[in-house]
C-alpha positions as CSV (number, residue, x, y, z in Angstrom):
1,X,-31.8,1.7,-2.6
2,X,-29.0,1.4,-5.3
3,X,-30.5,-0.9,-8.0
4,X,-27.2,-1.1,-10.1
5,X,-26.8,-4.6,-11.1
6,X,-24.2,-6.7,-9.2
7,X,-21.6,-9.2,-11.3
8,X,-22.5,-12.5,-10.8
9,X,-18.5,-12.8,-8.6
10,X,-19.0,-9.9,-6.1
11,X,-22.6,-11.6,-5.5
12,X,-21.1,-15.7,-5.1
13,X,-18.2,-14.0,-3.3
14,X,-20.4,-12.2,-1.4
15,X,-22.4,-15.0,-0.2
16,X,-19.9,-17.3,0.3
17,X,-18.3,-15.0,2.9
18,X,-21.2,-14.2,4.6
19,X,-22.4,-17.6,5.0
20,X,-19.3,-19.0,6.4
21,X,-18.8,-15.7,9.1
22,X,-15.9,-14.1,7.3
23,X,-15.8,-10.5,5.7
24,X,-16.0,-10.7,1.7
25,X,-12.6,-9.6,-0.3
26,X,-15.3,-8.2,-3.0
27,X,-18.2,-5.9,-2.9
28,X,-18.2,-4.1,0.2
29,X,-19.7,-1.2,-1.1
30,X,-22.9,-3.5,-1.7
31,X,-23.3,-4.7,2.2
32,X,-22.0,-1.5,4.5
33,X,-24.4,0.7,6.2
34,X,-24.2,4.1,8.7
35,X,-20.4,5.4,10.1
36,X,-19.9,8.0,7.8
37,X,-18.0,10.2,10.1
38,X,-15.2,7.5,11.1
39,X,-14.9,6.3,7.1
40,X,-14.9,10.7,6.5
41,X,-11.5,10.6,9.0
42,X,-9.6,8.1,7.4
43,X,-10.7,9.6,3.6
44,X,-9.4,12.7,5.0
45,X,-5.6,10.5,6.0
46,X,-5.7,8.8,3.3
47,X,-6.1,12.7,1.3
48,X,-3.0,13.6,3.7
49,X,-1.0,10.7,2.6
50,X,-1.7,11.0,-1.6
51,X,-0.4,15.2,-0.3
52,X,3.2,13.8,0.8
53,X,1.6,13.3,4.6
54,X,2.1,11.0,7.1
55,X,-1.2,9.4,9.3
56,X,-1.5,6.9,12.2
57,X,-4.7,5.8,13.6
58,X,-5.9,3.4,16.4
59,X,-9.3,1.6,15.6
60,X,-10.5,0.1,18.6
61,X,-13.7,-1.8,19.5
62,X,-15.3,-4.5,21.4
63,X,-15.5,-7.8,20.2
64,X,-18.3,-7.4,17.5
65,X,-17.6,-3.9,16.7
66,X,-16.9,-4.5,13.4
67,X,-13.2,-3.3,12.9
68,X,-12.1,-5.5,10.9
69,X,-15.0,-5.2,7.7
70,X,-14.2,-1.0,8.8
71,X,-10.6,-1.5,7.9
72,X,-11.9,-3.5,4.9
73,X,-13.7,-0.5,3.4
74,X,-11.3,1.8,3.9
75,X,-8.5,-0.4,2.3
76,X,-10.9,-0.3,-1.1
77,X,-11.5,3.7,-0.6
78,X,-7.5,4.0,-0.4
79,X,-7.1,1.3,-3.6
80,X,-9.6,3.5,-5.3
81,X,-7.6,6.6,-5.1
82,X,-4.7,5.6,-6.5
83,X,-3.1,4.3,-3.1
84,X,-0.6,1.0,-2.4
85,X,-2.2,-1.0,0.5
86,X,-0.7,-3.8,2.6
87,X,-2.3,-5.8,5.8
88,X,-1.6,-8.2,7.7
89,X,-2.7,-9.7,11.1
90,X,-0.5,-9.9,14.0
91,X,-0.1,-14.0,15.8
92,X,1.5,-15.5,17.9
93,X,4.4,-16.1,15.1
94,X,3.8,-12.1,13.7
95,X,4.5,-8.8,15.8
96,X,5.7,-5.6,15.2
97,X,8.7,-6.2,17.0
98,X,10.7,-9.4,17.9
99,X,14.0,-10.9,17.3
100,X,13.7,-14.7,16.4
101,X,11.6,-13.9,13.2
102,X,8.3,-13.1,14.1
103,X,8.8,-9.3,12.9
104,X,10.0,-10.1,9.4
105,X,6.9,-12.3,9.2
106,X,4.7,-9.8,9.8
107,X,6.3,-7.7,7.5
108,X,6.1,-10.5,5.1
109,X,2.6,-11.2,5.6
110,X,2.1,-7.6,4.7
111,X,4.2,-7.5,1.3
112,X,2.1,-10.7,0.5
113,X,-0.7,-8.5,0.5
114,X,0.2,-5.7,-0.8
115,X,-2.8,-4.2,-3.1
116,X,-3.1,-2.1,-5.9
117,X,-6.5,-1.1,-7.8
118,X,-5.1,-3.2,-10.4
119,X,-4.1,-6.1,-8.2
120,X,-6.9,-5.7,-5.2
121,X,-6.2,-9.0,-4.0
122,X,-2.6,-8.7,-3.1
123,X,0.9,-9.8,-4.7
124,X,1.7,-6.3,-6.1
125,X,5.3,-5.4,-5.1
126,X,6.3,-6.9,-8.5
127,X,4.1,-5.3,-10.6
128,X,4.9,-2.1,-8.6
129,X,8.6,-2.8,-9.5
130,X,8.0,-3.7,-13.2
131,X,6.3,0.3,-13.0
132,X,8.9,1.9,-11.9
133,X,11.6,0.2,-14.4
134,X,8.9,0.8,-17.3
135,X,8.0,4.7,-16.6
136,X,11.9,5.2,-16.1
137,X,12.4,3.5,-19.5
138,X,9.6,5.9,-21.3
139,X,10.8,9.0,-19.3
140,X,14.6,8.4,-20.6
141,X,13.4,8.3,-24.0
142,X,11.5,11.1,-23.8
143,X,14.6,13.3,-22.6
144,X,16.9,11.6,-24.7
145,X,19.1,10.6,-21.3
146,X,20.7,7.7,-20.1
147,X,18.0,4.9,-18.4
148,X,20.4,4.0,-15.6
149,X,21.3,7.8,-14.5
150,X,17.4,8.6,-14.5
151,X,17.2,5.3,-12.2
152,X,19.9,6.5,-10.2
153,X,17.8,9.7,-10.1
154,X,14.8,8.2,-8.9
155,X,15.8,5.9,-6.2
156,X,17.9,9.1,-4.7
157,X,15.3,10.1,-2.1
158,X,15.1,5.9,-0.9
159,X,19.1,6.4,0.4
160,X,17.9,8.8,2.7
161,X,16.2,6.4,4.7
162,X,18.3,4.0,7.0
163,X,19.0,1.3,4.6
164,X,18.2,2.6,2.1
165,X,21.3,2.1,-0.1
166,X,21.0,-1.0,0.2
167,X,17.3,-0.9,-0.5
168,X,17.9,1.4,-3.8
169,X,20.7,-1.5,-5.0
170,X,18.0,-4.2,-4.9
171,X,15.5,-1.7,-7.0
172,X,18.7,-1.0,-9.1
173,X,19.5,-5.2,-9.8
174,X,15.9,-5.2,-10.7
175,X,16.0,-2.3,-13.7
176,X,19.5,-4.8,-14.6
177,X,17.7,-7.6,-14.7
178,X,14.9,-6.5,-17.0
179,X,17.6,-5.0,-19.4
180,X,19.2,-8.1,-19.9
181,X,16.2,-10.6,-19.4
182,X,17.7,-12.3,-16.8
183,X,14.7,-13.2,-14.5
184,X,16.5,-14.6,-12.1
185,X,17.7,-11.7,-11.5
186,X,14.8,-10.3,-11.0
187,X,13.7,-13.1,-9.2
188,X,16.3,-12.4,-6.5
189,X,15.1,-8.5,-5.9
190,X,11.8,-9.6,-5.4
191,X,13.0,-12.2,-3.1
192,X,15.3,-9.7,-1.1
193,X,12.3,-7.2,-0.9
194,X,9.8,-9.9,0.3
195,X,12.2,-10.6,3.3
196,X,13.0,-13.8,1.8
197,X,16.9,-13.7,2.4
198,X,17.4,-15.7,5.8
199,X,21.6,-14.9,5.8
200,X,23.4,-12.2,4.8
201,X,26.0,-13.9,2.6
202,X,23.2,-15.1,-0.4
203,X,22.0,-11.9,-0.5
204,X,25.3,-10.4,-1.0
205,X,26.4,-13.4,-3.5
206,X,23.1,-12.8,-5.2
207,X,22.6,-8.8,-5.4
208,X,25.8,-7.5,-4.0
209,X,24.0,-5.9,-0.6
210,X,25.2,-6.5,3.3
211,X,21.9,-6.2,4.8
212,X,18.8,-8.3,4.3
213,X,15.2,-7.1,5.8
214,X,14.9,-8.6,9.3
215,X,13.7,-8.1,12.7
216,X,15.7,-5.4,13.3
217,X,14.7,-2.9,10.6
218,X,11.4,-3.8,9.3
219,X,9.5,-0.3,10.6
220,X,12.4,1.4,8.0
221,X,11.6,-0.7,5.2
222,X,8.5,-0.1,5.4
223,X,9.2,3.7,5.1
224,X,11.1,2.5,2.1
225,X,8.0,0.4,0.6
226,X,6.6,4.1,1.1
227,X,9.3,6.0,-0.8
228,X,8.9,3.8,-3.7
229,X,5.5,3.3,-4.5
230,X,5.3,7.5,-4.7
231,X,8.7,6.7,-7.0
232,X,6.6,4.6,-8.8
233,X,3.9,7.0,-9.6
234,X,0.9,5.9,-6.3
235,X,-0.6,8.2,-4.0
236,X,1.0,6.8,-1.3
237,X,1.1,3.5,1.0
238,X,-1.3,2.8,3.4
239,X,-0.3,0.0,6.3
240,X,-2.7,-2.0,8.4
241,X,-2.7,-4.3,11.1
242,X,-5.3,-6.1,12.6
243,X,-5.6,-8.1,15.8
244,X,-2.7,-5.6,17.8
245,X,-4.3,-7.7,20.9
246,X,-1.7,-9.9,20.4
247,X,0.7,-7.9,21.6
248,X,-1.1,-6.7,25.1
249,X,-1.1,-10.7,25.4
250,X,2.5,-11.1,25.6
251,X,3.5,-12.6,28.9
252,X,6.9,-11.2,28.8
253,X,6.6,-7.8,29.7
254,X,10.2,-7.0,27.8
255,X,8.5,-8.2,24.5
256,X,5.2,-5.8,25.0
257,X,8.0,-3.1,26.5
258,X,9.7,-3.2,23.0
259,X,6.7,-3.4,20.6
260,X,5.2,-0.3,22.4
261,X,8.3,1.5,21.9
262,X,8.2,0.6,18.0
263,X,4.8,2.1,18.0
264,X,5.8,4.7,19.7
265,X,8.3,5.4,16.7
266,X,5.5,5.2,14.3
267,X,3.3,7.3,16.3
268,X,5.9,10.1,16.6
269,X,6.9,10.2,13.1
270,X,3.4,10.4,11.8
271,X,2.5,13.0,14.5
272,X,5.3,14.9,14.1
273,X,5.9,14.9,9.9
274,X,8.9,12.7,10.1
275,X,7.4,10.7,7.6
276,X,5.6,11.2,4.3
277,X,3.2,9.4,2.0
278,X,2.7,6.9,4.4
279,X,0.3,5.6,7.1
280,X,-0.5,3.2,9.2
281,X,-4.5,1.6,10.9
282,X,-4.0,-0.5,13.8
283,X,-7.3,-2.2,14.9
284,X,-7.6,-3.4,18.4
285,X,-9.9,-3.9,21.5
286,X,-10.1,-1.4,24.3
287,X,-7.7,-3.3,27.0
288,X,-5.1,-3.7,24.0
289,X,-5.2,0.2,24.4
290,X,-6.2,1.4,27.6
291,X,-5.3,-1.4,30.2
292,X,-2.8,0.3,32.4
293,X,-0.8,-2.7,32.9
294,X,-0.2,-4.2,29.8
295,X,-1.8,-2.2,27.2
296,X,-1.0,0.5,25.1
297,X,-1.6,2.9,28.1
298,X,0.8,1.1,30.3
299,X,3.5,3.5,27.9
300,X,3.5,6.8,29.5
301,X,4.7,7.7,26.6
302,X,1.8,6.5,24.3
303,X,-0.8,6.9,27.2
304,X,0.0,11.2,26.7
305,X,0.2,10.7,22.7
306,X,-2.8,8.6,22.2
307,X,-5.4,10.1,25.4
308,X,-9.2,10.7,23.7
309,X,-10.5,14.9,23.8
310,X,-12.1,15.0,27.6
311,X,-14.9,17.2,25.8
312,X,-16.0,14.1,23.6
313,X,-18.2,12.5,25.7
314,X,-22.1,12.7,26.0
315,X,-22.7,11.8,22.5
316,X,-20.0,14.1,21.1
317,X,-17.4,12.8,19.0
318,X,-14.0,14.1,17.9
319,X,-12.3,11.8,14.5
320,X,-9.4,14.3,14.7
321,X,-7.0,12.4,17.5
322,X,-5.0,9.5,16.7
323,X,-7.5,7.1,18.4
324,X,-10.8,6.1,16.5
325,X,-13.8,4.0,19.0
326,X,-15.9,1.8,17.0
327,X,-19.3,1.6,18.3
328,X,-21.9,-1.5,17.9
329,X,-24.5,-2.0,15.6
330,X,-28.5,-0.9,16.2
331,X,-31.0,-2.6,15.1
332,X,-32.2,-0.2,12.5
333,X,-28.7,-0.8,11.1
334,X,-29.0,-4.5,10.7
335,X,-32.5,-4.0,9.4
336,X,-30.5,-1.7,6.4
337,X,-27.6,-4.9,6.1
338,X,-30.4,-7.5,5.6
339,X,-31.6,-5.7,3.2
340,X,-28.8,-5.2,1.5
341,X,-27.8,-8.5,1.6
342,X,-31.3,-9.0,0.5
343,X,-30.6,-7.2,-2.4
344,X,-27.2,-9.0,-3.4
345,X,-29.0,-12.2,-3.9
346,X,-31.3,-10.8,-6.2
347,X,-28.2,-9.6,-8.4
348,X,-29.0,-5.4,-7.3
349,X,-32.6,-6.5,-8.7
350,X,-35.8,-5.6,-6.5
351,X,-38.3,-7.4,-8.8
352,X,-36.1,-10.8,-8.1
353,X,-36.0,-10.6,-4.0
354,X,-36.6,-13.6,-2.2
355,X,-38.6,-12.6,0.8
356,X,-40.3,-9.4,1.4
357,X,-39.6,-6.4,4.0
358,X,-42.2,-8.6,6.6
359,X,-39.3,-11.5,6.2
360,X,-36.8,-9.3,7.8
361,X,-39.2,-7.9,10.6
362,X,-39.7,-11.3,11.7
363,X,-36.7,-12.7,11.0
364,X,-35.1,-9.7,13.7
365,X,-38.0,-10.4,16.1
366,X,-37.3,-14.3,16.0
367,X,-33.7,-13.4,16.3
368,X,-34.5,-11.1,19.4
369,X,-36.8,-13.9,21.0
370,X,-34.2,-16.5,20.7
371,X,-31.0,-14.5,22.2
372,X,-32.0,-11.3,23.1
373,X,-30.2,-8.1,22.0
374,X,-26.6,-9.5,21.2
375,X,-27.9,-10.5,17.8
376,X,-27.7,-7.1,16.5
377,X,-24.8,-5.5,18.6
378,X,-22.2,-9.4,18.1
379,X,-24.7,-10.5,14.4
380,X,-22.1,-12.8,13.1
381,X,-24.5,-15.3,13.6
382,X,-27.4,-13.4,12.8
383,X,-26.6,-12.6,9.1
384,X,-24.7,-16.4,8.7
385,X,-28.5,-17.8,9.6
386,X,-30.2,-15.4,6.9
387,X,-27.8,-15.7,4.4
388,X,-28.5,-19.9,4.9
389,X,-32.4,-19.2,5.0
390,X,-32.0,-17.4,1.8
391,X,-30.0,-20.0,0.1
392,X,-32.4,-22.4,0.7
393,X,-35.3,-20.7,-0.3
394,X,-33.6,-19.5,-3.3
395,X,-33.2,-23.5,-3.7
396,X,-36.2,-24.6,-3.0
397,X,-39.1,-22.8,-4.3
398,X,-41.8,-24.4,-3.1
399,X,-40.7,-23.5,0.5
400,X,-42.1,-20.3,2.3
401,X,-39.9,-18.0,4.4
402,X,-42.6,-18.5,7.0
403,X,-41.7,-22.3,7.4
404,X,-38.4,-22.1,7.8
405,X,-38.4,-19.2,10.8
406,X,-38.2,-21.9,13.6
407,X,-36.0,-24.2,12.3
408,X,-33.6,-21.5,12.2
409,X,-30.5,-22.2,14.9
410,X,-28.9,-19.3,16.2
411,X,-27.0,-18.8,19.1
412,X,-25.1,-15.7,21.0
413,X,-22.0,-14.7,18.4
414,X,-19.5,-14.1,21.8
415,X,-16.7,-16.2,22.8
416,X,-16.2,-17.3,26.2
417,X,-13.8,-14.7,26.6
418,X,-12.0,-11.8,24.5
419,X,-8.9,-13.3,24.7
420,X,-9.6,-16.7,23.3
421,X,-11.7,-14.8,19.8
422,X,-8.7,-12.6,19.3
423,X,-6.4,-15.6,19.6
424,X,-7.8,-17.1,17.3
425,X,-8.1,-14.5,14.9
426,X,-11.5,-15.2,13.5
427,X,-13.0,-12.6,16.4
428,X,-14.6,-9.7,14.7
429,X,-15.2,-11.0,11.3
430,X,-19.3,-10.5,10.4
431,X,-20.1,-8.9,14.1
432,X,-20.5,-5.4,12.5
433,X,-21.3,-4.2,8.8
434,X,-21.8,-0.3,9.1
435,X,-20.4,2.4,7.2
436,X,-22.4,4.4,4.4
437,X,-25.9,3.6,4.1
């Protein structure tokens, strides 16, 4: 059990999230049990990337599989070595490809929350930026050489990629805008390289480029965000998107047509080394990627790329394919969360825990009584209700866990269907905590 104290905001943050069904920002490492072999994979990527590698993985599960607390963890083990992480969830309004906007949201969206271990919470392309100019600055003076040509040096390998030049100017108007202290210069890079531009003609009045980030080339600007955070001095960049059920729900089959083909780009540059320092986790359920009508598998092309080994099956497993199956929790792993949640309450101290190891026996029996095995495989609801019994008994100290067992109200965590949860987006939240216990 670790018995390292836990700071008074990873534990409120903590149980905040927990009691309102959504996975915390903070403190992972406190809650996550078992899967060490998927989170082993994605270290080993996320190694690759940091090496000048490419990666692409598909994390799929059923609703309550836990893929999105899985991505989660793996977003802090990338922050933590030295990697630039952006994620963002794909809507109705945000795909990966599109042509009235909904692309360049999602890349948006993404830049938004771009990560560093600095800046966990997002909002780091300027602070990435102000890196580059800064090193640059040092390294010039170092040499005795000219800032600008050592800028001109660095942003070289970015006009390799399509766009890039104008990608590289932008970087460039930046460095000039810090030289002079004109922010709104600087202002105006940052703008361009959010995809805030909407026309052409005030990004050229502005920073002197012909090309703003839209629909049609957001895949290669993010092989540009790539390029630049290695510039910068990061491992790499490491891209996720969640709820990819959005696109098997498209009802024109054009659309899905088009946004499997841009996966299909991403696939085969990873696959194939066409790419470096970069990669990409797409979480979905299973008929996002194996329906053979309008999922991922409905792409020959993808169907042949992304096919599971045949010889993983009867308990055998095989992390090294593209495609990574999330499977539910057990109950021994629940037992482990609640008492690690347990354990966060009491601030990572034993001597201070609410309710003893017979509180969370009963608690899962109760649970099992009530709604039968889906309160450990879907346990959204499950660890919401013991998070609330908690907070009330660490409230109210007269009370007895014993008293409050049957006024607990817990239901099955399952929508009606898949497709309304994922529509929604608030579908696999809490419904699995397991990685490392």
């Amino acid at each position: 059990m670790n018995k390292k104290p836990i700071k008074p905001r990873e534990r409120d943050t903590i149980i905040q999230a927990l009691s309102a069904g959504v996975v915390p920002r903070l403190g992972l490492p406190h809650i996550q049990v078992g899967r060490a072999g998927e989170i082993g994979a994605l270290v080993r990527d996320i190694d690759r990337i940091a090496d000048g590698g490419a990666a692409v993985r598909f994390v799929i599960g059923d609703y309550g599989a836990g893929k999105t607390f899985f991505a989660g963890v793996v977003r802090l083990i990338a922050l933590e070595k030295r990697c630039v992480t952006m994620h963002a969830d794909l809507s109705p309004n945000r795909r990966i490809h599109a042509s009235a906007g909904q692309a360049r949201a999602l890349y948006a969206e993404a830049v938004n929350n771009m990560a560093t271990r600095n800046k966990p919470e997002g909002g780091a392309l300027q602070s990435i930026a102000e890196r580059l100019v800064m090193d640059a600055v040092k390294e010039a003076g170092e040499k005795g050489v000219a800032v600008e040509g050592l800028i001109d040096q660095k942003l070289e390998a970015i006009t390799q990629f399509s766009g890039g030049y104008d990608f590289a100017t932008v970087l460039k108007a930046y460095w000039r805008g810090s030289e002079e202290a004109n922010d709104a210069l600087k202002e105006c890079a940052i703008r361009w390289l959010r995809a805030e531009y909407s026309t052409k003609t005030d990004a050229k009045k502005d920073l002197g480029v012909r090309s703003i980030i839209d629909d049609e080339n957001v895949y290669e600007s993010l092989k540009c965000l790539g390029c630049l955070v290695r510039i910068a001095g990061y491992s790499g960049l490491l891209v996720m998107f969640d709820e990819m059920a959005h696109i098997y729900k498209l009802q024109n089959s054009q659309s899905r047509k088009q946004n499997y083909e841009q996966l299909l780009d991403i696939v085969n540059d990873s696959l194939q080394g066409m790419t470096s320092g970069i990669g990409f986790i797409m979480c979905g359920t299973p008929d996002f990627l194996l329906d053979t009508r309008r999922g991922v598998f409905s792409y020959e092309a993808l169907q042949s790329r992304l096919a599971e080994n045949s010889f993983a099956s009867g308990g055998l497993v095989d992390f090294s394919g593209p495609v990574i199956r999330l499977q539910s929790l057990t109950p021994e792993d629940l037992f482990v969360l609640l008492t690690n949640i347990r354990l966060v309450f009491a601030s990572g101290d034993p001597t201070k825990f609410l309710v003893p190891d017979e509180a969370l026996t009963a608690f899962m029996e109760y649970c099992n009584r009530k709604i039968g095995e889906s309160y450990f495989r879907t346990p959204r609801s499950t660890v919401k209700a013991f998070v609330q019994m908690l907070a009330v008994l660490e409230q109210n100290l007269g009370v007895k866990w014993q008293e409050l067992l049957d006024r607990i109200p817990i239901a099955p965590d399952a929508p009606d269907d898949t497709a309304s949860s994922e529509e929604s987006g608030d579908g696999d939240e809490l419904t699995s905590l397991r990685l490392n216990s």
